[in-house]
N, C-alpha and C positions, 0 to 999 in steps of 0.2 A: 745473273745466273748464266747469261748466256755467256757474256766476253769470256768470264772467269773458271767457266765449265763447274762452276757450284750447284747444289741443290740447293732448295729454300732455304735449310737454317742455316746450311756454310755462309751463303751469300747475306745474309743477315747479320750473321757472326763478324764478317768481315769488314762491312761498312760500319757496323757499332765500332770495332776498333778503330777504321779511317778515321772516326769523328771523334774518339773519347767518348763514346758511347757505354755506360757499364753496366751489363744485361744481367739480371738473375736466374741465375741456373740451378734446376730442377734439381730438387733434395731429395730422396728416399724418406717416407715417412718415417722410417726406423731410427734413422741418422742423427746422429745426437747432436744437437746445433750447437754452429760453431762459437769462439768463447769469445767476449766482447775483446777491444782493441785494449790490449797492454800497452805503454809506454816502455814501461820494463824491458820489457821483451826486446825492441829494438834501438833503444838508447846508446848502445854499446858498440850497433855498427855506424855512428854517429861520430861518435866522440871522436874514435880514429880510422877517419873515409881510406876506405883503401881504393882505389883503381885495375882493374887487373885491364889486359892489353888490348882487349875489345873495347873496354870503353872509356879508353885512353884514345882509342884510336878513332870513335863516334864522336866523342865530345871535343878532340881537338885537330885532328886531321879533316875530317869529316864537315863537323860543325862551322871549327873554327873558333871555337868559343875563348873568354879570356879566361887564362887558368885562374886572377882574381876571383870571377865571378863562380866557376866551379867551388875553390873554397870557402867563399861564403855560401853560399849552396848548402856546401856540408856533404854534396853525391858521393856514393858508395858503389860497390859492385858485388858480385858475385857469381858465380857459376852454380846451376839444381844440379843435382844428384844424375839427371841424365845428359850435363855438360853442357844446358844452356845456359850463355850468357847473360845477365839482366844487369838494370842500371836501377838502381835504389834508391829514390828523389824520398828526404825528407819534408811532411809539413808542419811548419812551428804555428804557433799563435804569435800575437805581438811580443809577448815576452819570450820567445825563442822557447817555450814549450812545447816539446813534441809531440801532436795531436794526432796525424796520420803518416802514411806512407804509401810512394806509390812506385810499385815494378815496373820497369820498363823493359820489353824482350829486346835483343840487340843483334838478332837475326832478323834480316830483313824477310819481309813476308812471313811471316812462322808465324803461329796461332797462338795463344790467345798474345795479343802485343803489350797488354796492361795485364797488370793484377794488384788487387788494393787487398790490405786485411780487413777482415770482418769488422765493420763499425767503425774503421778511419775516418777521421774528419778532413774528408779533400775536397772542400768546397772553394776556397780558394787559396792558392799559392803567393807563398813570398810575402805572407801577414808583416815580419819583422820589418822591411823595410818602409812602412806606414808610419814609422816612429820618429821615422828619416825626413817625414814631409815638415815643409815650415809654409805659412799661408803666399798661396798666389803661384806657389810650384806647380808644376806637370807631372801627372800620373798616369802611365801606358798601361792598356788593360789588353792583354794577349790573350788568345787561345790557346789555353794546354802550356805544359813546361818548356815545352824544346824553345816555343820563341819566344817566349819570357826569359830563357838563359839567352837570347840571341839578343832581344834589346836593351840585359843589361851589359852585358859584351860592347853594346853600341853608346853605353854610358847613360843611359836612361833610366829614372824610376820605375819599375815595372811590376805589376801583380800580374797574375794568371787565374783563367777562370779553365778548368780542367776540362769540364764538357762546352761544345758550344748548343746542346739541345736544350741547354733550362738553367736559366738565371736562376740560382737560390734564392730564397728570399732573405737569409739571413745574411747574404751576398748584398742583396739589394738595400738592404737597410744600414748595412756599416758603409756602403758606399755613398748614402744620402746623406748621412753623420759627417764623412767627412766633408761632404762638399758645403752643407752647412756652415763646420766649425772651421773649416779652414779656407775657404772658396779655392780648392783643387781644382786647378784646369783639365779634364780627361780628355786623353785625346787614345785612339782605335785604327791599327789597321787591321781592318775581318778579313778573312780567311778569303780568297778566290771563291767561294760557292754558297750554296743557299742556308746549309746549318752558320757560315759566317754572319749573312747575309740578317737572318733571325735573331741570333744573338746580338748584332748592334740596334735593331729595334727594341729587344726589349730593353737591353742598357739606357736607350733614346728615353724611355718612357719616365725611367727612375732620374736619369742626370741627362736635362733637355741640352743643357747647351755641350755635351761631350762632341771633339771633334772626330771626323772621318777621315782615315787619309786613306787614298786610292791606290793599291799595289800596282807596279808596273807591269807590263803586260808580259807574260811566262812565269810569273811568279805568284805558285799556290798560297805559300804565306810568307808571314814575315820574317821566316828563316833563311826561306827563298831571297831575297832580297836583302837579308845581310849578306848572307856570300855572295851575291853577287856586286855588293859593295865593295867588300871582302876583295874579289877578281880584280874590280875596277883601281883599287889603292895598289898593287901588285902588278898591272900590267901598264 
């Protein structure tokens, strides 16, 4: 509250967003609730992603990402009605059915940074590529999408866990499936902080032997650390 000159629920609002945090905000009783998650409905900015120049400019100037990996992706964009940018991360199942969706705002700092539809299923990212595993391969478990697009960029199997405050448990149970039927090697780099810090313990609990790698020093996450590999091939 103090650094950011917030009041309680700004400063609340704002670290939920730092972290993928997804807060429930206060309905009017009158308000007629909102209508379960269509598939329908956004199938169509799928099929053909379009790009507009902001987030052409996050996801490849910015990022660095491989345009590969953006097209499998499937990312989309858009501009609201009051000319904000957002980026439109599809979530599939295994069979590339689209379950949920998740906004991303594309102004730095600007409020709210996410937005999910009503009753999307974003518990974890990048299901399709689990179809990809054959026994005794490695699977990178990221925080959130951005570096999950950054370690496949770097040529790695990767899933995304969207929040880092609460393992799913229906997360936790297709993860133990696989390491079962396939003996998947997991390996993790958390986040520089303490919601990272929780999230590899609880994953510890579900899959003991998952590895830890240690980010280098200035580097918040694993996005951090592709650019700066990124840098390092460049100069």
């Amino acid at each position: 509250m103090n650094y950011l000159k917030k009041d309680f629920l700004e400063a609340c609002r704002w670290l939920a967003d730092e972290h993928n945090v997804i807060l429930t905000e206060y309905k009017p009783k009158d308000e007629k609730p909102p209508k379960p998650f269509d598939p329908k409905r956004y199938i169509r900015f799928f099929e053909h992603p379009w790009l507009i120049p902001e987030a052409r400019k996050f996801l490849f100037e910015e990022r660095k990402l491989d345009p590969r990996v953006v097209a499998w992706s499937r990312l989309s964009s858009y501009k609201d009605r009051n000319g904000v940018p957002w980026l439109t991360i599809p979530y599939f199942d295994r069979e590339r059915n689209l379950i949920g969706v998740q906004n991303r705002n594309l102004v730095k700092g600007a409020e709210p940074r996410f937005r999910f539809p009503h009753k999307a299923e974003t518990f974890l990212y990048n299901q399709p590529v689990l179809n990809r595993l054959h026994p005794g391969d490695t699977l990178f478990i990221s925080e959130g999408c951005t570096d999950c697009f950054a370690m496949l960029s770097a040529g790695k199997k990767a899933i995304a866990i969207p929040s880092a405050t609460l393992l799913n448990p229906k997360t936790a149970k297709l993860l133990k499936a696989l390491d079962n039927e396939l003996s998947i090697r997991f390996e993790m780099w958390p986040d520089s902080d303490g919601p990272g810090d929780r999230l590899f313990l609880q994953l510890k609990e579900v899959l003991p032997e998952i590895v830890r790698h240690q980010l280098p020093m200035g580097c918040k996450d694993f996005s951090d650390y592709y650019l700066l590999t990124k840098r390092n091939e460049t100069s």
